[in-house]
Each structure stands twice: as C-alpha cells, then as structure tokens.
C-alpha positions as CSV (number, residue, x, y, z in Angstrom):
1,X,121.7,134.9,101.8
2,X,121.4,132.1,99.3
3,X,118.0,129.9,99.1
4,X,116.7,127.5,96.9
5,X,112.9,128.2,97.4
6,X,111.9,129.3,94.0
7,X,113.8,126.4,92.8
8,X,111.7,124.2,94.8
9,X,108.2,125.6,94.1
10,X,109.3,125.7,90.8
11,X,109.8,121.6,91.2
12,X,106.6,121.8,92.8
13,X,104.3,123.5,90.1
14,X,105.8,121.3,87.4
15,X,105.2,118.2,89.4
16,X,101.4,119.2,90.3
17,X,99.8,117.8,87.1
18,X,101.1,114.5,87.9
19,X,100.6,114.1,91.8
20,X,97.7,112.0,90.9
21,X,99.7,109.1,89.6
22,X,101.8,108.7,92.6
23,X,99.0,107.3,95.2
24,X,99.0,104.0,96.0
25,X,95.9,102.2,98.0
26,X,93.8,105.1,98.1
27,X,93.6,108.8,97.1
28,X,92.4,111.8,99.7
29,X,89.7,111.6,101.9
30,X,86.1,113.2,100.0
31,X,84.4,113.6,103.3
32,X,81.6,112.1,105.4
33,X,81.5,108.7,106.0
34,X,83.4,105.9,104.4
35,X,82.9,102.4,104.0
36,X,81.1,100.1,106.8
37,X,79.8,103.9,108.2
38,X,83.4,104.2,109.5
39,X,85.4,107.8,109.2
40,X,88.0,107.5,106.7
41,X,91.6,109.2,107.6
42,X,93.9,109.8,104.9
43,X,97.4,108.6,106.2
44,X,100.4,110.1,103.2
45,X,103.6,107.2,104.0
46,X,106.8,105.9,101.5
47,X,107.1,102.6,100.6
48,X,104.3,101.0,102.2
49,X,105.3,97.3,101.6
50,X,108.7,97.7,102.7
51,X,108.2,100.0,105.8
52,X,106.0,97.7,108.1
53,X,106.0,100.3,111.3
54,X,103.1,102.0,108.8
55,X,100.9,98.9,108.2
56,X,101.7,97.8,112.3
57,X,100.5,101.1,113.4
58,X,97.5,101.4,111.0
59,X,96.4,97.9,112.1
60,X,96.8,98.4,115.7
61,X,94.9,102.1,115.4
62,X,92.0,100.5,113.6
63,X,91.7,97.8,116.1
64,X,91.6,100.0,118.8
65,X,89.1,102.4,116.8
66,X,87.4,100.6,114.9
67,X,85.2,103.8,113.1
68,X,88.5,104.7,111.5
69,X,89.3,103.4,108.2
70,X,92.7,104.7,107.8
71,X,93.7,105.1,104.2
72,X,97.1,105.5,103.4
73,X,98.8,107.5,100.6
74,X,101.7,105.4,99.3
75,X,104.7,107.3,98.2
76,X,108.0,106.4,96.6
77,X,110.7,106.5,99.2
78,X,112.8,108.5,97.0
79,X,110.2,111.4,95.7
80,X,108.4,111.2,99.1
81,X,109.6,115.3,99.9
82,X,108.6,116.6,96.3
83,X,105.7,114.6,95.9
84,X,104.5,116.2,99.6
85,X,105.4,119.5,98.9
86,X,103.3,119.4,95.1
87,X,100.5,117.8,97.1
88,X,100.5,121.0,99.8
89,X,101.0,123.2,97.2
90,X,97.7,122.3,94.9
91,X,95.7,122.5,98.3
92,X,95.8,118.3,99.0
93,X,93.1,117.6,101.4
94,X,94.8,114.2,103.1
95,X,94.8,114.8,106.7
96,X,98.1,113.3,107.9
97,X,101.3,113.3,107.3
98,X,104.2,111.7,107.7
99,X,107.4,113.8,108.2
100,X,110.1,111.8,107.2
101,X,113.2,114.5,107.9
102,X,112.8,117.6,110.4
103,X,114.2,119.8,107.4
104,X,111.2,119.1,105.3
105,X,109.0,119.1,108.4
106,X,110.6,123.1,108.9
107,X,109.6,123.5,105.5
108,X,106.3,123.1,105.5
109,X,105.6,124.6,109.3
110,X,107.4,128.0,107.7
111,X,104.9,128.1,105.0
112,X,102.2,127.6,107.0
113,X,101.0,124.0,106.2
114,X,100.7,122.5,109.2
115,X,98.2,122.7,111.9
116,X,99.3,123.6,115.0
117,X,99.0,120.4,116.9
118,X,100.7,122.0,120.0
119,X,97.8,120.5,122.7
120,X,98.3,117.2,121.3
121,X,102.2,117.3,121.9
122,X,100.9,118.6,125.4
123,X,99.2,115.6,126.5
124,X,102.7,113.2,125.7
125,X,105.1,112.2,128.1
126,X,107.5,115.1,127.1
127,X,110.0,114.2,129.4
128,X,110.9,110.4,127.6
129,X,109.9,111.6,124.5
130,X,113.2,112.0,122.3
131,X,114.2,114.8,120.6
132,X,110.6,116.9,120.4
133,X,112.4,119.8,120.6
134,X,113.1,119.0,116.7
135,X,109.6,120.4,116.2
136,X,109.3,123.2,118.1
137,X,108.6,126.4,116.3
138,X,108.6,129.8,118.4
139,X,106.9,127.7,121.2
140,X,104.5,125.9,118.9
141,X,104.6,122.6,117.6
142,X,103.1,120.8,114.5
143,X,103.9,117.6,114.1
144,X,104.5,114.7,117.2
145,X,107.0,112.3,116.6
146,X,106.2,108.9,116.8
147,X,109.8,107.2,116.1
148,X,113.0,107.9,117.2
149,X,116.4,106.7,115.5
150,X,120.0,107.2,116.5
151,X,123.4,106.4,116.1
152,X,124.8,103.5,117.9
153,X,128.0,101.1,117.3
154,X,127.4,97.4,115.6
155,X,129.9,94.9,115.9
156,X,130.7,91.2,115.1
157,X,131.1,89.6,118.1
158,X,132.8,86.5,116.1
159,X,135.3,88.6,114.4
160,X,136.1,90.3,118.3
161,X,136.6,86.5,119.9
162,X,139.2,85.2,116.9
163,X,141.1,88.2,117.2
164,X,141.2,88.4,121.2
165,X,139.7,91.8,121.4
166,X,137.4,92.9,124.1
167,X,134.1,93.8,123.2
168,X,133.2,97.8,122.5
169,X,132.1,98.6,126.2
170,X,132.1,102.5,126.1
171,X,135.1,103.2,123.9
172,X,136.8,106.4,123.5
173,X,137.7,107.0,119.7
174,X,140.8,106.3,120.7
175,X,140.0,102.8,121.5
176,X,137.9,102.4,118.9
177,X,140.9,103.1,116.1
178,X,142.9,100.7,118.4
179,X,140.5,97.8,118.2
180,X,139.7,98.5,114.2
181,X,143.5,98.1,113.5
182,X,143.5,95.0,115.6
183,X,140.5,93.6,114.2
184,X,141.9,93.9,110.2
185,X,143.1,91.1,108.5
186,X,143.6,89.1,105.2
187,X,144.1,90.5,101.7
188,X,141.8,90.8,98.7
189,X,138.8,88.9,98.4
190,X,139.5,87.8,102.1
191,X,139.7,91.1,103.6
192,X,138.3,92.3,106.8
193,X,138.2,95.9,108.1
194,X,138.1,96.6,111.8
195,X,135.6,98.8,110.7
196,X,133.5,100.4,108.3
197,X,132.6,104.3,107.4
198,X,129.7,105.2,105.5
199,X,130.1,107.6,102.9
200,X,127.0,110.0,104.2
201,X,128.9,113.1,105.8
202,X,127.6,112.6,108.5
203,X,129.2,109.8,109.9
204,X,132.1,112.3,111.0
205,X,130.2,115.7,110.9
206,X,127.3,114.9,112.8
207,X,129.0,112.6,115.5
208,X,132.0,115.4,115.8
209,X,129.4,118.3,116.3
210,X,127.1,116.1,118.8
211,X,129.6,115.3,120.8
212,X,131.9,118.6,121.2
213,X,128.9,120.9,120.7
214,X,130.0,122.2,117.8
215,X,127.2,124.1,115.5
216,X,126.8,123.2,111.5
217,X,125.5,125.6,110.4
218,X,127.5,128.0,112.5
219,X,129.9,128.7,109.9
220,X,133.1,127.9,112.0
221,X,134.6,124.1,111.4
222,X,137.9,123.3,113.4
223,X,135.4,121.0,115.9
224,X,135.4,118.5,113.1
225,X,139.2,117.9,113.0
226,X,140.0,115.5,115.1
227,X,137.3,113.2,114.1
228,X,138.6,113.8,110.0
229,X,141.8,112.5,111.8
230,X,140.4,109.1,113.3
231,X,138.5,108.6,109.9
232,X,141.5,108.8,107.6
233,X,144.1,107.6,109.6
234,X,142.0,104.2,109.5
235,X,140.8,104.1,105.8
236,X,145.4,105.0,105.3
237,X,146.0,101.9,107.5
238,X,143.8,99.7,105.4
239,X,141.3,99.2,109.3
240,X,138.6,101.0,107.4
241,X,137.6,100.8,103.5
242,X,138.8,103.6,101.9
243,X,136.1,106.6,101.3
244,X,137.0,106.5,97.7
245,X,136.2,102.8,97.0
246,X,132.9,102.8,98.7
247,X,131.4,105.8,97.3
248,X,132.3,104.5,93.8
249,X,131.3,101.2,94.3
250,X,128.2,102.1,96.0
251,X,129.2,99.7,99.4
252,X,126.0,99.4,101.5
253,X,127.0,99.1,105.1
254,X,124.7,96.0,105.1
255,X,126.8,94.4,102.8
256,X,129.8,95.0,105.0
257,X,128.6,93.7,107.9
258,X,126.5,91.0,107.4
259,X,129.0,89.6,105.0
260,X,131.5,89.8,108.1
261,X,133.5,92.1,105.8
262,X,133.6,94.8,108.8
263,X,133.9,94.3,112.1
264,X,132.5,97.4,113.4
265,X,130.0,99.7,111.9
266,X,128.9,103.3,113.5
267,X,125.3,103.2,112.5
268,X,121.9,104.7,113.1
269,X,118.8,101.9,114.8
270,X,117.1,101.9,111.6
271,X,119.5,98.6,111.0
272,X,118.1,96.7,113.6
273,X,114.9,95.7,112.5
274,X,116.5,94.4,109.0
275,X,119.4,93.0,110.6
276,X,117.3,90.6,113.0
277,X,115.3,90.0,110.0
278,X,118.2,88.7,107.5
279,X,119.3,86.9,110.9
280,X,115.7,84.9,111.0
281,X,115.8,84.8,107.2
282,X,119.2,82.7,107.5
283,X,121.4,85.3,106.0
284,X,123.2,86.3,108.3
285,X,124.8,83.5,110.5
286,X,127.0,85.0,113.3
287,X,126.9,86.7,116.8
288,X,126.7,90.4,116.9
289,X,125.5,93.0,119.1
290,X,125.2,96.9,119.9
291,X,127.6,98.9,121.5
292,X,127.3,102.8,122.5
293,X,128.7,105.3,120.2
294,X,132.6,105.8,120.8
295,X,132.8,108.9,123.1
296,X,135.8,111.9,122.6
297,X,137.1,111.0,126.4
298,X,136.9,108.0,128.7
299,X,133.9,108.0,131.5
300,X,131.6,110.4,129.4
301,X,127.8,110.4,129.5
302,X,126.9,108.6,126.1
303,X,126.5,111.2,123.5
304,X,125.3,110.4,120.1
305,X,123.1,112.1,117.2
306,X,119.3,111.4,115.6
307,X,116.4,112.1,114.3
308,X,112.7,111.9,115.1
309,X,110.0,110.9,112.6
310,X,106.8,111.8,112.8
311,X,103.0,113.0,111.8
312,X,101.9,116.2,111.0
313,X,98.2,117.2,110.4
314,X,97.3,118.8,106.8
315,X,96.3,122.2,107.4
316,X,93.3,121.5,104.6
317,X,93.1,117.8,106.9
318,X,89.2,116.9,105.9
319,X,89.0,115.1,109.2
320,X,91.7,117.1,111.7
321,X,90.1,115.9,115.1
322,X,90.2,112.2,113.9
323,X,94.0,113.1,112.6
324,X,95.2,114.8,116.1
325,X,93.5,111.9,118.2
326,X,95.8,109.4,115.4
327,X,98.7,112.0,116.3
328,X,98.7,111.1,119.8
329,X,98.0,107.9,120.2
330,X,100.9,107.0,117.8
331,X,103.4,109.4,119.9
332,X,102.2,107.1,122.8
333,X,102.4,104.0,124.8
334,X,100.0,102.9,122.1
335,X,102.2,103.6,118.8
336,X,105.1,102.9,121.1
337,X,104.0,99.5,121.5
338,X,103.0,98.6,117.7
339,X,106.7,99.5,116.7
340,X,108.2,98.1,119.4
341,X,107.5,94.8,118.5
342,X,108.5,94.8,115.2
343,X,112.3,96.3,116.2
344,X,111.5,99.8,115.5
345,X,112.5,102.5,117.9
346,X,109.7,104.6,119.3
347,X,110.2,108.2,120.2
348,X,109.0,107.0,123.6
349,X,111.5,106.1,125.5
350,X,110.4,104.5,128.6
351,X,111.4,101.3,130.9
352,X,108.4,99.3,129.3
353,X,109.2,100.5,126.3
354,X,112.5,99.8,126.2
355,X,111.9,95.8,127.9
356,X,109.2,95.3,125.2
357,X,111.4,96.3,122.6
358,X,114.3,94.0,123.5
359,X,111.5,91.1,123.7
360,X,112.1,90.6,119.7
361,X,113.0,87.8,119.4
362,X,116.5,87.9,117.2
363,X,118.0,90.9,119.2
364,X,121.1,90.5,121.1
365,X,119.5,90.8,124.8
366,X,122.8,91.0,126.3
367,X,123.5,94.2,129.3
368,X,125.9,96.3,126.7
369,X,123.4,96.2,123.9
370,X,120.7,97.4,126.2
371,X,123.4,100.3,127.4
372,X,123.3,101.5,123.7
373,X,119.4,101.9,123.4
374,X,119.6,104.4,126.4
375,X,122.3,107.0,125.1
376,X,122.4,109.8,128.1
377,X,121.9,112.3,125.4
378,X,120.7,112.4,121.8
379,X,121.1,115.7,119.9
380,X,119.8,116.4,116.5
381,X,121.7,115.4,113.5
382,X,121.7,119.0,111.9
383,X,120.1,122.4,113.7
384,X,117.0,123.3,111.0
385,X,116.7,126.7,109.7
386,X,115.9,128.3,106.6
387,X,120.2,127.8,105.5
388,X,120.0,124.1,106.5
389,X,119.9,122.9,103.1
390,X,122.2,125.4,101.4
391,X,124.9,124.3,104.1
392,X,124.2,120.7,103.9
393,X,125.2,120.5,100.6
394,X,128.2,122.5,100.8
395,X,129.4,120.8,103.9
396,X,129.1,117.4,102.1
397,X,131.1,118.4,99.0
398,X,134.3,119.1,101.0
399,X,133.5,116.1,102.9
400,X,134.4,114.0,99.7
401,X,137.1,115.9,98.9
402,X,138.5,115.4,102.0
403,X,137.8,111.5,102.0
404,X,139.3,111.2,98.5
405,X,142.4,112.8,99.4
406,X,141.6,115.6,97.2
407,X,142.4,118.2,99.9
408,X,144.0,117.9,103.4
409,X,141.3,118.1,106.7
410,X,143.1,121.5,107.3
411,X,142.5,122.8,103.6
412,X,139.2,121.3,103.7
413,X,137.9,122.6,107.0
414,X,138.8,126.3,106.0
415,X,137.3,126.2,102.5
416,X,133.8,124.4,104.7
417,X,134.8,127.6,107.0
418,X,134.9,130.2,103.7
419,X,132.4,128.8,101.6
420,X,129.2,128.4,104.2
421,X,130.5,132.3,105.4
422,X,130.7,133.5,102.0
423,X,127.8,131.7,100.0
424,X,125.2,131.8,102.9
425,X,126.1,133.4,106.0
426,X,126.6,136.6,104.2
C-alpha cells in the first residue's frame, strides 16, 4: 500500500523552524488571564480578511461571552494544511482549530491530535446537522462542523428568457445537455456556453459517485461513464468550454458567469456569498438564481455532494473547556445565525435557519432557489481513509487526460481501474 506520510512529516520538520512567521494578529495562547482579565482562546483560521464567517463568528462569540478574547491565528489560504500539521507537530499550544478539508481533519484525528470532543457533538441537533458523519472516527468524534457547503446548479436567468428556455426546475442530465446546447450561441469574443465545467475532477467524479453510489476509493470506475459522456459530448458541441482551454487559461467559473459567458454553472454554495456581493458591488448586473443539482433520472430525491468545515480542539489546547464551549456554540443556532447572515451556509440546517439565510438581502428569494438549499441528500465529496490522498491524485490525472482528449472515457476509466488497484489497493 502506497502512502505519502514520511513525505509529509518530512514537509513538516523542515517547515517547523519557520511556523513562527506565519501568524497573523496574534501568536498562541501563554496561559492565565489575558487582557481586560478576559480568557484568551487561540482561534488558528486562513485568510482572515477575506473569509468574514471567521471575524462574524468571533464577534458574535465575544459579544455573547464577553471573558473570551478570541485570538485568532491567521494562516495563508494556500499553506493553511502544512502550516497546521508543523504547528501539531512542534507541540503548538493554540486551542482551536479550524479544519478546512475532512482529509486533513482524518489526518490529524489518526495521529492523535485531536481531543475527543465527542460530548460536545452530543449536545447538537444531530439530526439537521449536515454531514457529521464526515467526523466520525470508530464512534468518536473530534471536530463539530460549523459550515456546510454543497453542490448546487447556477444559472442566468437572462440568458434562459432570450433563448426561450425554461428555467432548471429539477433536471435530469439529460435535460440539462438539452438546455446547454440550446442556450449556446455567438462566436469568438461573443460566445456563450450553455454551460460551464470546472476543471477540479470533481465536477464529474464526485457528482457521478453521489448520485449512483458509486465508491472512489473502491477501485472499480465504470459508475463514472456516463457522466464523462454528458461532459464531453458538450465541451465537442461547443455548449461547454472545452476542458483543455480552461485548464490552460486558468478560467475561474466566476469569470464565466458573472461575465454572462456561461449560462449554467454546476457549483458548490461557497459562490453565493461572493456572488451577492459583486451583485451589491455593481459587478454583476443580471437575474440569476439556484437550481438543484441535475439528477441521473426524472422524479428523484435531490442528490448532490459536500463538505463540512469545522473546529477541532488542540490536543495541547491551553484552555480546552473554553475551546469545547466555542465548539458548540459555533455548531449551533448561535454560529448558525452569525453565518447565516452573511450568505454562508451553516452546517445547521433548520427551517429558521434556512428563512434567515434567504433574508440576505441580494439572494434570489424565489421557490426553486429555496428547493436547491434543501438537497434530500448530501453525501461526502470523497470517503476518507488513510488511501484518500494517494487515489485522489491518481484519479485526477486520468481526469485530464480524459478531458484533453488524450485518452477515450473507456481507456481512461480502466487505467483509473488499474492504477488505484495496482499502486494502492495492493
């Protein structure tokens, strides 16, 4: 079985000399009280300026607590899982942290990092809390999520009324190919897709294995043909940008849609809160609005793919009762509510939650759009285990060469098939 652990901790003990660089407002906790008398919690995020949920949950905690003085640990989005592994492996002392992908959140639970925070996960609403199962280990947890994003469909509902086609309302993928080749039009610089395909693999993989149960890390592949099919038959008929283009040129899905350059774009509800913000900033001006994901068959529960995000508690936390009480109120109505109104998605996914939430003012408030925030069922993006990341990587590099043409989906699928058998599974 192939791993990449001593490559990591080798990462890791390189990187340890210069962990103290990386902090931004303020370094770990030293103990006792801070200032004003108040207890200081220790709070490790990524890109503090440009993520608000961390400043609108710190602000809303404090009020409500007001001997906490949450410091936070500002991290570069982009070194945010090797900074947080160097920091666990020199003994770090900051108390929470913020798990920004369940595969690093497996990590550090396996190595025994994490405080088990099972009796705070106990006192959530567990039953419209989305997707805690992505943190269950052997019956224990150790982190509580506090957000919850997923995949739904964004469309233009300008570009729908001039070509006459009827708005996305629960859409086999048949449909959807339909409506993306009757959406496309004009040449060159006037182009418009029907629709547009990020390059991230998992804008086929992950929506094919969510929605015909198919496993990726299994090491068996046919389950992902059909979508392949969709994909390149569109980006062939010119409804979709081709794979090739968009990789090379770097195409942001912003850029397509809010320059009305795609009609339709499969995408997770991370966009929301920017899009309604380009929308107040003037920069985007046109109608749009949210659609459920396209389903395999007509009249199916709403299946779709996510992932949670959420706080863990530093096994070497100076303050850990302080950091579980944080822990639960942010996995709460409380933290619910502080996201909410900035557009993003809680993990808490209740009624009030969900009215709140479509109280911002910017978002399309109309009945489909609410339909797509309440997906029937969400699964997890990819299953975690200790071959997660070996197959990840594999399964994206015959993703490409299947989108470039480099190999046919049948050629493609059976060297996924060979290569995850052979290099990992073995």
């Amino acid at each position: 079985m192939k791993r990449n652990v001593l490559a990591a901790a080798a990462v890791a003990a390189t990187a340890v000399l210069a962990l103290t660089g990386c902090g931004g407002a303020a370094g770990p906790a030293e103990g006792g009280g801070g200032e004003d008398g108040k207890t200081p919690l220790t709070v490790s995020v990524w890109n503090y300026e440009g993520t608000p949920e961390f400043k609108a949950l710190f602000d809303a905690y404090e009020e409500e607590n007001p001997d906490i003085d949450i410091q936070h640990i500002d991290i570069l989005a982009d070194d945010y899982a090797e900074k947080v592994t160097t920091m666990l492996a020199g003994g770090d002392t900051t108390d929470v942290l913020t798990m920004k992908s369940p595969m690093e959140y497996a990590r550090y639970a396996s190595r025994g990092q994490l405080q088990d925070v099972s009796d705070v996960v106990g006192q959530l609403d567990t039953e419209n809390t989305a997707n805690l199962d992505a943190y269950e280990v052997d019956g224990k947890y150790f982190a509580a999520p506090y957000r919850q994003d997923f995949w739904l469909l964004y469309y233009n509902k300008d570009l729908f009324d001039a070509a006459g086609v009827e708005y996305p309302e629960n859409l086999t993928w048949d449909e959807y190919a339909e409506a993306a080749k009757s959406l496309a039009s004009g040449e060159g610089g006037n182009k418009v897709y029907g629709a547009y395909h990020h390059y991230w693999r998992s804008v086929v993989q992950a929506i094919a294995s969510a929605q015909t149960g198919g496993d990726l890390i299994g090491g068996e592949y046919d389950f992902l043909a059909d979508q392949y099919q969709t994909v390149v038959d569109l980006q062939k008929e010119g409804a979709a940008l081709d794979w090739a283009t968009a990789m090379s040129q770097q195409t942001g899905y912003r850029t397509m849609f809010e320059t009305q350059q795609a009609a339709m774009v499969p995408m997770g509800t991370w966009y929301i809160a920017p899009l309604v913000a380009a929308q107040e900033a003037g920069e985007v001006d046109f109608n749009w609005g949210l659609a459920p994901m396209p389903q395999i068959s007509d009249g199916e529960d709403i299946t779709t793919f996510g992932s949670p995000t959420g706080f863990a508690v530093n096994k070497n936390a100076e303050h850990s009762e302080e950091a579980k009480a944080f822990l639960a109120w942010a996995a709460g109505d409380g933290g619910a509510a502080a996201i909410a109104e900035i557009g993003v998605v809680p993990a808490l996914q209740t009624d009030t939650v969900t009215e709140a939430y479509f109280q911002l003012e910017g978002l399309p408030a109309d009945d489909l759009s609410k339909e797509a925030f309440t997906p029937e069922e969400t699964k997890l993006e990819m299953p975690i285990s200790d071959v997660t990341s070996d197959i990840d990587a594999i399964l994206a590099e015959e993703h490409e060469l299947i989108m470039v043409g480099e190999k046919t989906i049948e050629q493609g699928i059976a060297d996924m098939t060979k290569r995850v058998q052979g290099e990992v599974l073995n």
